[in-house]
C-alpha positions in Angstrom: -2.3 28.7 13.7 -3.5 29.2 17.2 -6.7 28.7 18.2 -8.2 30.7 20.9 -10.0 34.0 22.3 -7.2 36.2 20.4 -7.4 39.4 18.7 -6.9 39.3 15.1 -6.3 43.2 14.9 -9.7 42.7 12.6 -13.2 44.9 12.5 -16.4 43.2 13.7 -19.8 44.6 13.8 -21.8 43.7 16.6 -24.4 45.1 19.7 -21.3 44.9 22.0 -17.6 44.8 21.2 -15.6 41.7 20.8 -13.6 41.0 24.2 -10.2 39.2 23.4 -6.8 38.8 24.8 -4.3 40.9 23.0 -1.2 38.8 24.3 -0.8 35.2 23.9 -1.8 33.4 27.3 -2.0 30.1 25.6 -4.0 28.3 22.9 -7.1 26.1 23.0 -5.4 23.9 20.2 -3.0 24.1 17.0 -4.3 24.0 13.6 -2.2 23.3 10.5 -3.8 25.0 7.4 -2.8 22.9 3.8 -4.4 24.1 0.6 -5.2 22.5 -3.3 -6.6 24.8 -5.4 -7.8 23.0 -8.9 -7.5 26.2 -11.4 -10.1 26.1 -14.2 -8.3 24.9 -17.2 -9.8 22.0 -19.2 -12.2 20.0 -16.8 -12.2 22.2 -14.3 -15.4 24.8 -15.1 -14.6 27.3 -12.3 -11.3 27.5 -9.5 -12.4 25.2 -6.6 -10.6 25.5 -3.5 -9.7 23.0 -1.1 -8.6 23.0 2.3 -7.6 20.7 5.2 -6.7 22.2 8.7 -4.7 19.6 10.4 -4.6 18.9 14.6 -1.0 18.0 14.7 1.5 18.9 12.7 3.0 19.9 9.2 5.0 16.8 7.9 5.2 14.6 4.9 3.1 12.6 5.9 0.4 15.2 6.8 0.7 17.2 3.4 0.4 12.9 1.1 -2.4 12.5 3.3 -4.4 15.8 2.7 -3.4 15.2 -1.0 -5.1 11.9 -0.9 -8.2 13.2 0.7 -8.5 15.7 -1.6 -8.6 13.0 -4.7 -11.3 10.7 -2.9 -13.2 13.6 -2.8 -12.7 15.1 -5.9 -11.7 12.9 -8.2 -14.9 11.9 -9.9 -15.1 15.2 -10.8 -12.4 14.6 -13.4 -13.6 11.1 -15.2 -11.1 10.1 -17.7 -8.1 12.1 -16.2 -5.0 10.2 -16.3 -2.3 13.0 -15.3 -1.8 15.4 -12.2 0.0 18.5 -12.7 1.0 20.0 -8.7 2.5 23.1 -8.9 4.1 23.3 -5.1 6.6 25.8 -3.3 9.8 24.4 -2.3 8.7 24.2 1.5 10.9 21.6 3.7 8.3 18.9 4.1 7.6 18.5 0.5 10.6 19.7 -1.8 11.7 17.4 -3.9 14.6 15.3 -1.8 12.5 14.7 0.5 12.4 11.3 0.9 9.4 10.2 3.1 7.1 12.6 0.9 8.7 11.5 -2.7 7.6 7.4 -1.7 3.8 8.5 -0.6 3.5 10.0 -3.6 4.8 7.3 -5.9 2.4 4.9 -3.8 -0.2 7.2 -4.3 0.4 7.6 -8.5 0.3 3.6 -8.0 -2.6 3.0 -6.4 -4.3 5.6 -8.3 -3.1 4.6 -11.4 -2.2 8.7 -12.1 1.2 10.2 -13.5 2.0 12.9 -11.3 3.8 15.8 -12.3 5.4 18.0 -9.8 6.1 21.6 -10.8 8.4 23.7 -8.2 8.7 27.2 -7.6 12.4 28.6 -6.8 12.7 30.4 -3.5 11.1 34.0 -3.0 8.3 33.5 -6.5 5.3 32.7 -4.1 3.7 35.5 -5.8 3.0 33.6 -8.8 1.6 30.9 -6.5 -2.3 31.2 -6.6 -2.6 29.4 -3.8 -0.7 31.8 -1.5 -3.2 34.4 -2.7 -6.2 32.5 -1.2 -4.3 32.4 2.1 -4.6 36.1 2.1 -8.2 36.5 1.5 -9.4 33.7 4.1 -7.2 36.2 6.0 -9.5 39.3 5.5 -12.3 37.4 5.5 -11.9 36.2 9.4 -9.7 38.9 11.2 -12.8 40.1 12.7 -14.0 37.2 14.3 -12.7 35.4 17.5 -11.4 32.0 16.5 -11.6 30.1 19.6 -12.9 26.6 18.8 -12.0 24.6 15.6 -15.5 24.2 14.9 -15.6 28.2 14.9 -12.1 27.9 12.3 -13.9 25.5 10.1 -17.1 27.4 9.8 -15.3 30.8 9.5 -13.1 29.4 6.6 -16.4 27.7 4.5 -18.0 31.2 4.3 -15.1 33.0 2.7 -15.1 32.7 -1.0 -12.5 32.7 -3.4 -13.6 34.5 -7.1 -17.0 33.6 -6.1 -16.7 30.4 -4.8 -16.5 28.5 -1.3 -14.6 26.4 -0.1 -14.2 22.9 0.4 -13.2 22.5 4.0 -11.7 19.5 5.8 -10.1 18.5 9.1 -7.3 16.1 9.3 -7.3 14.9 13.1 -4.7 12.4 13.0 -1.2 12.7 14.7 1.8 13.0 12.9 5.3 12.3 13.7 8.2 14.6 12.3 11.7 13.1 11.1 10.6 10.5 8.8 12.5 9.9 6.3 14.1 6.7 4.5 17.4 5.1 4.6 19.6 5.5 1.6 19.0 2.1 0.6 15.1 2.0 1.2 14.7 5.3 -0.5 17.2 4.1 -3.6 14.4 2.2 -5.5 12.2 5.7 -4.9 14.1 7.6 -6.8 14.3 5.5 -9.8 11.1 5.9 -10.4 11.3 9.8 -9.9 12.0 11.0 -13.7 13.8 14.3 -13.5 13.9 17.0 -16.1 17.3 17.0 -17.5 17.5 20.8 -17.4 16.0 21.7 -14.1 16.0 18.4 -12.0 15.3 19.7 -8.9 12.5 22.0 -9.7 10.5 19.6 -12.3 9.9 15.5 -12.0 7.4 13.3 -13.1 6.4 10.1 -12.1 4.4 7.5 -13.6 2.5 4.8 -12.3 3.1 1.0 -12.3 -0.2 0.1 -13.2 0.0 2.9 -16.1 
């Protein structure tokens, strides 16, 4: 997203009206929004969501590293939890060929000691993705205000709420290179360890750590 004195074709109340540029004439910085949202099933007492706005851009590496933030910083909430069920759209930097993002996560299930499940939804079902659904009410919630700072993007998204509840809000200010990926040979020990579902390989894996 761009960040910047634009109008968000939002209502504001206010002693004066909003003044903001109604054409693009260039942006203050890029943001790159990623989302977790821990539904409440079994430890999980209430849906908590997470999110990470990123400075540079949407890659593999981007998307592991937001993933491992969000466990350092939530996973004490789940003591005893051995297994990570991520339901994910089928987006480029994270389907399940992908070859940079399938060996960050198998060093993350080994260095966390988790077996990580990955659960894919076929093209055109983001409906049933809860996640997309928060993406549309942080939507509502700012169109009103002028987003031009981060710090005004970071604040605007910790007051929205999401069933009742705020969120968790985090900025990843690292730069990211696009293209990685590894050579057939590099990547060949990977996917061993990348246990397909017979039926429905590409849409369902699991993988388990070393240390488990």
């Amino acid at each position: 997203m761009k960040v910047g004195p634009f109008s968000r074709r939002g209502v504001s109340r206010g002693a004066e009206a909003t003044k903001a540029f109604d054409h693009d004439m260039g942006h203050d910085a890029l943001l790159v929004p990623f989302g977790i949202l821990e539904i409440a099933r079994g430890q999980a007492p209430i849906d908590q969501l997470w999110l990470a706005f990123g400075t540079s851009r949407e890659t593999s590496d981007f998307i592991a590293d937001a993933l491992e933030g969000w466990w350092q910083q939530r996973g004490s909430c789940y003591p005893g939890v051995t297994r990570l069920q991520i339901e994910l759209d089928n987006g480029p930097e994270i389907n399940s060929s992908r070859t940079q993002f399938m060996k960050r996560l198998v060093d993350f299930a080994d260095r966390t000691g988790l077996e990580i499940e990955l659960v894919y939804l076929p093209p055109y079902h983001s409906k049933y993705n809860l996640i997309e659904r928060c993406w549309g009410v942080l939507e509502n919630h700012w169109n009103g205000a002028l987003l031009s700072s981060i710090e005004l993007v970071l604040n605007w998204a910790g007051t929205m709420k999401w069933r009742g509840v705020a969120p968790l809000v985090n900025l990843v200010d690292q730069v990211y290179k696009t293209g990685v990926r590894l050579t057939k040979a590099t990547f060949r020990p990977i996917a061993e360890r990348l246990n397909r579902s017979a039926d429905i390989p590409k849409w369902s894996l699991t993988i388990s750590p070393l240390s488990g």
